[in-house]
C-alpha positions as CSV (number, residue, x, y, z in Angstrom):
1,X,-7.1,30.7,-5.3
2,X,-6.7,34.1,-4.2
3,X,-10.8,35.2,-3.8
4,X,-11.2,38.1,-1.9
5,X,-7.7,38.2,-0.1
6,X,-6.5,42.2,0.2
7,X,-3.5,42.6,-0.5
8,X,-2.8,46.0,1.0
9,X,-3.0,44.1,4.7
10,X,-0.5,41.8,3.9
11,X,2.6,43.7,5.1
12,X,5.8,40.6,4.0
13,X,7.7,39.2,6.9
14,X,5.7,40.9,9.6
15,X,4.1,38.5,12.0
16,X,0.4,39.5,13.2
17,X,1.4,41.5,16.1
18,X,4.1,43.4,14.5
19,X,1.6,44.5,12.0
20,X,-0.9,45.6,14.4
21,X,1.5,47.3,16.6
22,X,2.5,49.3,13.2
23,X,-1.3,49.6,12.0
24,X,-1.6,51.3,15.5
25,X,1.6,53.7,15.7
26,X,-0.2,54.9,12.1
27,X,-3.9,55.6,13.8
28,X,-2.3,57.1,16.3
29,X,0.2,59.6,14.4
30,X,-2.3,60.4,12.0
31,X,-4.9,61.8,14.5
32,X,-2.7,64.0,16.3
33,X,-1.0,65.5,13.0
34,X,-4.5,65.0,10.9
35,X,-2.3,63.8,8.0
36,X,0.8,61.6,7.2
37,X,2.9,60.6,4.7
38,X,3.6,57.1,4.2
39,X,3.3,54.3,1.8
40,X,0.4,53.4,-0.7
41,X,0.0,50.3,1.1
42,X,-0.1,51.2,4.8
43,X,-2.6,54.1,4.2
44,X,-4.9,51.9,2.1
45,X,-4.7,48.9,4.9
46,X,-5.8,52.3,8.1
47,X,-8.3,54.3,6.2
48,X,-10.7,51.6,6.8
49,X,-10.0,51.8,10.7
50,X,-9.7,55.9,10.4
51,X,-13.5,55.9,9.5
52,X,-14.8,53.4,12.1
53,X,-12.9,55.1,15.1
54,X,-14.9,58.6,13.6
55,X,-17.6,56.2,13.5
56,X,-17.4,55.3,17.0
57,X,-16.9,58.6,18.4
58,X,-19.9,59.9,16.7
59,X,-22.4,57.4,17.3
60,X,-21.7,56.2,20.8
61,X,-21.8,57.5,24.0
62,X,-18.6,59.0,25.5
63,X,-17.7,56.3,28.0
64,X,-18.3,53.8,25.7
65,X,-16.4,55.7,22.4
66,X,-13.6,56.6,25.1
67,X,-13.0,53.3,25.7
68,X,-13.0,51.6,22.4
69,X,-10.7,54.1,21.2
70,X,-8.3,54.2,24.0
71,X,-8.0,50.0,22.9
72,X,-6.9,51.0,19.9
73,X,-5.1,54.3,20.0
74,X,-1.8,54.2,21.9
75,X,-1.9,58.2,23.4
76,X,-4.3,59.8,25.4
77,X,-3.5,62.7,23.5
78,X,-4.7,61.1,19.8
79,X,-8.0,60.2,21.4
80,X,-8.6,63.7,22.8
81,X,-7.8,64.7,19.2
82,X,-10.4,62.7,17.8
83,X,-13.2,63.1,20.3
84,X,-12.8,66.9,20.1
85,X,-11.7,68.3,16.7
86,X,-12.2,65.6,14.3
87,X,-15.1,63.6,15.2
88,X,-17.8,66.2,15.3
89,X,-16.6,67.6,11.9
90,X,-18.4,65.0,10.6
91,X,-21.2,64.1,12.5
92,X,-23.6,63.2,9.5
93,X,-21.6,61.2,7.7
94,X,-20.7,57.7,7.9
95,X,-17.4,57.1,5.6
96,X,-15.4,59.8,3.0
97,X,-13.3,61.1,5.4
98,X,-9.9,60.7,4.3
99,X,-7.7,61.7,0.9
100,X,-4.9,59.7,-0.7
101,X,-2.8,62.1,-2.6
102,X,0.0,60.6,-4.3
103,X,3.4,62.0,-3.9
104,X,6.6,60.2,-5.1
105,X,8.3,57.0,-5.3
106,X,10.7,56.7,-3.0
107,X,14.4,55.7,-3.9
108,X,16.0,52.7,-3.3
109,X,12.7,50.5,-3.2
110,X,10.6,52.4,-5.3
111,X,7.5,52.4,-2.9
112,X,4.5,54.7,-3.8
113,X,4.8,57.3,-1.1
114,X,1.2,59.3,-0.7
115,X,-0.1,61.7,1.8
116,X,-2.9,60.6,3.8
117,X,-5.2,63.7,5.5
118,X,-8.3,64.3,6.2
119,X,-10.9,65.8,3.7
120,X,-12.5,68.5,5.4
């Protein structure tokens, strides 16, 4: 049975760390650029993360938020990003803060390509 298995995590013939490492390499590009375009799939598997890391660096205290996001996020510079410009944008909120805009499909395997950014 198939009960509450999501299938926008399972990325085919990628072992755990290599989707990790990729899930990653996405949080990070995406907070220093504020958007990205990939596929359907990968955003829908990151916007969960995108809102806890906001999460994190709103409702905990800087050494603690610094260091839970510099565990995930692979730059220094992406983590500046956050604390600074995108975290206290939205302060009172708790989830909402990304948009999935689709774009294209792309040729040759016909992937929805979308554009993921941030809503404010």
């Amino acid at each position: 049975m198939r009960h509450r298995v999501k299938k926008y995590k399972n990325f085919k013939k990628k072992d755990l760390d290599h989707r990790n490492a990729m899930l990653r390499n996405l949080l990070t590009s995406f907070f220093t650029h504020k958007a990205i375009t990939t596929t359907e799939k990968q955003a829908k598997a990151i916007v969960g993360e995108i809102d806890r890391l906001i999460n994190v660096a709103n409702t905990k205290d800087n050494g603690n938020a610094i260091r839970e996001i510099a565990s995930i996020l692979f730059t220094k510079q992406a983590g500046i990003e956050l604390m600074t410009n995108v975290a206290p944008q939205y302060k009172g909120l708790m989830s909402g803060f990304t948009r999935i805009t689709p774009i294209k499909y792309r040729d040759g395997d016909s992937a929805k390509v979308v554009k993921l950014e941030l809503v404010k």
